[in-house]
C-alpha positions in Angstrom: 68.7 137.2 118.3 72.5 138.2 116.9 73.8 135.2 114.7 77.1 135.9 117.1 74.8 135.1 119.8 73.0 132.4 118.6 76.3 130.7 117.2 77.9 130.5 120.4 74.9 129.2 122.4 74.5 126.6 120.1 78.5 125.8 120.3 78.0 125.3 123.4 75.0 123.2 123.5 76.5 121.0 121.2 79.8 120.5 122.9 78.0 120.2 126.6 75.5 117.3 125.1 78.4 115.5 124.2 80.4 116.0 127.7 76.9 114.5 129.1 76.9 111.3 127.5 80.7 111.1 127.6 83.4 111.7 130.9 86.2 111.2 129.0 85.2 114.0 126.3 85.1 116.2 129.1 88.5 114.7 131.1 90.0 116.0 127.9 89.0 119.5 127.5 88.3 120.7 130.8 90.4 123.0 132.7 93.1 121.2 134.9 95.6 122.9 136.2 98.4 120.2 136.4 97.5 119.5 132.2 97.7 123.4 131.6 100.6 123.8 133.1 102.1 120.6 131.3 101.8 122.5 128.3 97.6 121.8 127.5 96.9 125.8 127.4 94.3 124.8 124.6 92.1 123.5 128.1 91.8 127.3 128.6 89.5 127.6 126.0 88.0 124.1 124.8 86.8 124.1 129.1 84.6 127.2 128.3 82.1 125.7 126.1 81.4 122.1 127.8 79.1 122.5 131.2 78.2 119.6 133.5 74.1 119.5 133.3 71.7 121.0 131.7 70.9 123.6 134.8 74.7 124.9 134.4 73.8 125.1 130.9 70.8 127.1 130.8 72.0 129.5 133.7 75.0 130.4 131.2 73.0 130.4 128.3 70.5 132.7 129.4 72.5 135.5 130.9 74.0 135.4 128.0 71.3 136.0 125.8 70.2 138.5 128.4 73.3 140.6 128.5 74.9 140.1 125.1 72.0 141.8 123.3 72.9 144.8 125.2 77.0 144.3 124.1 75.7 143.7 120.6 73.4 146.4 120.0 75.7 148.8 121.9 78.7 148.0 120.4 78.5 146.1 117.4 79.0 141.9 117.0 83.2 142.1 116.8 83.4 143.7 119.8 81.5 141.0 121.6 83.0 138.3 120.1 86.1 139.5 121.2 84.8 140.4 124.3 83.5 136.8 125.0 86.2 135.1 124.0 89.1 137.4 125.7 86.7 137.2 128.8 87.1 133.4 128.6 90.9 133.7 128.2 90.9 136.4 131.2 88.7 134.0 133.6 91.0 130.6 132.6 94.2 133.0 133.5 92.8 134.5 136.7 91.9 130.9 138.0 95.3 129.2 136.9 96.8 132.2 138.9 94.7 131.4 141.7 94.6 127.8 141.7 98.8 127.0 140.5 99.3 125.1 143.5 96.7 122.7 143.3 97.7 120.6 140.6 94.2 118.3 140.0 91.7 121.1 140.5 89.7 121.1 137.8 86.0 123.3 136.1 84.0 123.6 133.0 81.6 126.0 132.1 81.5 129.5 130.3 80.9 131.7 132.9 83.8 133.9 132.7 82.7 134.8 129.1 79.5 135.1 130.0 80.5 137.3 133.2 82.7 139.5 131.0 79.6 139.9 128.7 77.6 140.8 132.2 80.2 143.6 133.1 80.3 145.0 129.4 76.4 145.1 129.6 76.5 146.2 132.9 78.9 149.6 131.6 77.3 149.9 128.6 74.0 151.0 130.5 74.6 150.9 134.0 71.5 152.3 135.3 69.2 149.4 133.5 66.8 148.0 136.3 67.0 143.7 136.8 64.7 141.8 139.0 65.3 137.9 139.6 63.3 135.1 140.8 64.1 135.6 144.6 63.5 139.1 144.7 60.8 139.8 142.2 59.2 143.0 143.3 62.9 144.4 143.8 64.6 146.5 141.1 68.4 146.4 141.0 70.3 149.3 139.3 73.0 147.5 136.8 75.7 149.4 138.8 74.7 148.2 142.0 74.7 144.5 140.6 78.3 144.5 139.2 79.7 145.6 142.8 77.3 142.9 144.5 78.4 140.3 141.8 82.0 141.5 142.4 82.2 141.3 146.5 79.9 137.9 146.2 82.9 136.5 144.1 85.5 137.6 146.2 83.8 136.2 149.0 82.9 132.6 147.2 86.4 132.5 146.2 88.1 133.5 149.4 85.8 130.2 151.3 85.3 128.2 148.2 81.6 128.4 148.6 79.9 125.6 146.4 81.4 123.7 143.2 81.7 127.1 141.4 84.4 128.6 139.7 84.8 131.9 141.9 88.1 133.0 140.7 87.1 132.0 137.0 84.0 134.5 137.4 86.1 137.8 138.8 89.0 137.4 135.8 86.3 137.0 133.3 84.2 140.2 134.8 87.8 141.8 134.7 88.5 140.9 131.3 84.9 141.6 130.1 85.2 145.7 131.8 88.9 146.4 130.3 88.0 145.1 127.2 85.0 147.2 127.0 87.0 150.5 128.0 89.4 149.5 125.1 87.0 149.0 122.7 84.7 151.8 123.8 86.7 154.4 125.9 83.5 156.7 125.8 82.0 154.9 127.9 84.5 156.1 130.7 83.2 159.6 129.9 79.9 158.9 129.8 79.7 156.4 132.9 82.8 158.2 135.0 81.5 157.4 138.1 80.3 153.7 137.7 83.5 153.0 135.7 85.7 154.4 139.0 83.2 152.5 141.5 83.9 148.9 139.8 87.6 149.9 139.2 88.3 150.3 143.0 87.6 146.0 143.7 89.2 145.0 140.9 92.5 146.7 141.4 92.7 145.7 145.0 91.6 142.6 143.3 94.5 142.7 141.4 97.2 143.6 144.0 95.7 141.6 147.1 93.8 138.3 145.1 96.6 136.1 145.7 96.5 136.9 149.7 92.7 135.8 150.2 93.6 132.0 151.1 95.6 133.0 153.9 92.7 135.8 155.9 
């Protein structure tokens, strides 16, 4: 495994055992929007490596370790570091935007980094085949999972499906593909028409995100 990777999964182990055994370790570095906005913007980045159990955890951890060997061995360890951690910053902003005016809504967790890492590995070889636990003997194109992953977010974010960060997911995934196209433009020329397809949600993303509460 990359030492980068294996640094930052054991971060966050470390950090999220603590956060287990005490609330008030995590009531002081988790994302809260009225504390963020009173001036706490280190909340943006201490929330991303503290999780609430061990299944939130291991979800994170493993798609990480799935997807960042791809961003590591394609693109070197500095550019997923600082894919990872501007993926975090991306996801925090995208879900402050989304979430200003509710001033006690709160999350943990590192899945906008780790979504940004999904959507670098996802561009970096977009036609990679993945098969999950509920559909075993099906084999999903990496392309095909970024839009699903995409229009599943917008949709859990839009009815607030579950206790999940939706709107931290879709700015990390945002974060994770520009980042990539900065750090790796030839990836737009070799992957021109993946790169376009994912562009299309996020820019209406973009323009049309803050609208979704009110369809």
């Amino acid at each position: 495994m990359n030492q980068a990777i294996l640094f930052i999964i054991i971060a966050n182990v470390i950090t999220s055992m603590k956060g287990f055994k005490d609330y008030s370790f995590i009531n002081s570095y988790k994302f809260q929007v009225n504390r963020i906005l009173a001036g706490e913007k280190i909340r943006m980045l201490t929330s991303g490596f503290l999780h609430v159990d061990w299944t939130h955890l291991g979800f994170n951890m493993y798609a990480l370790y799935l997807f960042g060997a791809i961003v590591t061995n394609g693109m070197g360890t500095l550019s997923f570091v600082i894919i990872y951690l501007g993926s975090l910053l991306t996801g925090s902003l995208y879900s402050l935007r989304f979430h200003k005016n509710e001033p006690y809504y709160s999350a943990v967790g590192a899945s906008g980094a780790v979504s940004g890492i999904l959507f670098s590995g996802i561009i970096l070889a977009p036609n990679k085949l993945y098969n999950f636990i509920f559909f075993p003997f099906v084999d999903i194109p990496g392309y095909i999972l970024g839009v699903g992953y995409l229009l599943y977010s917008i949709y859990g974010m839009k009815k607030q499906l579950g206790n999940v960060g939706h709107a931290a997911h879709l700015g990390g995934a945002m974060g994770g593909f520009v980042l990539t196209l900065i750090l790796n433009p030839e990836v737009f020329v070799a992957h021109t028409f993946v790169v376009v397809l994912l562009t299309i949600p996020i820019v209406l993303l973009l323009l049309f995100g803050d609208k979704l509460k009110n369809l």
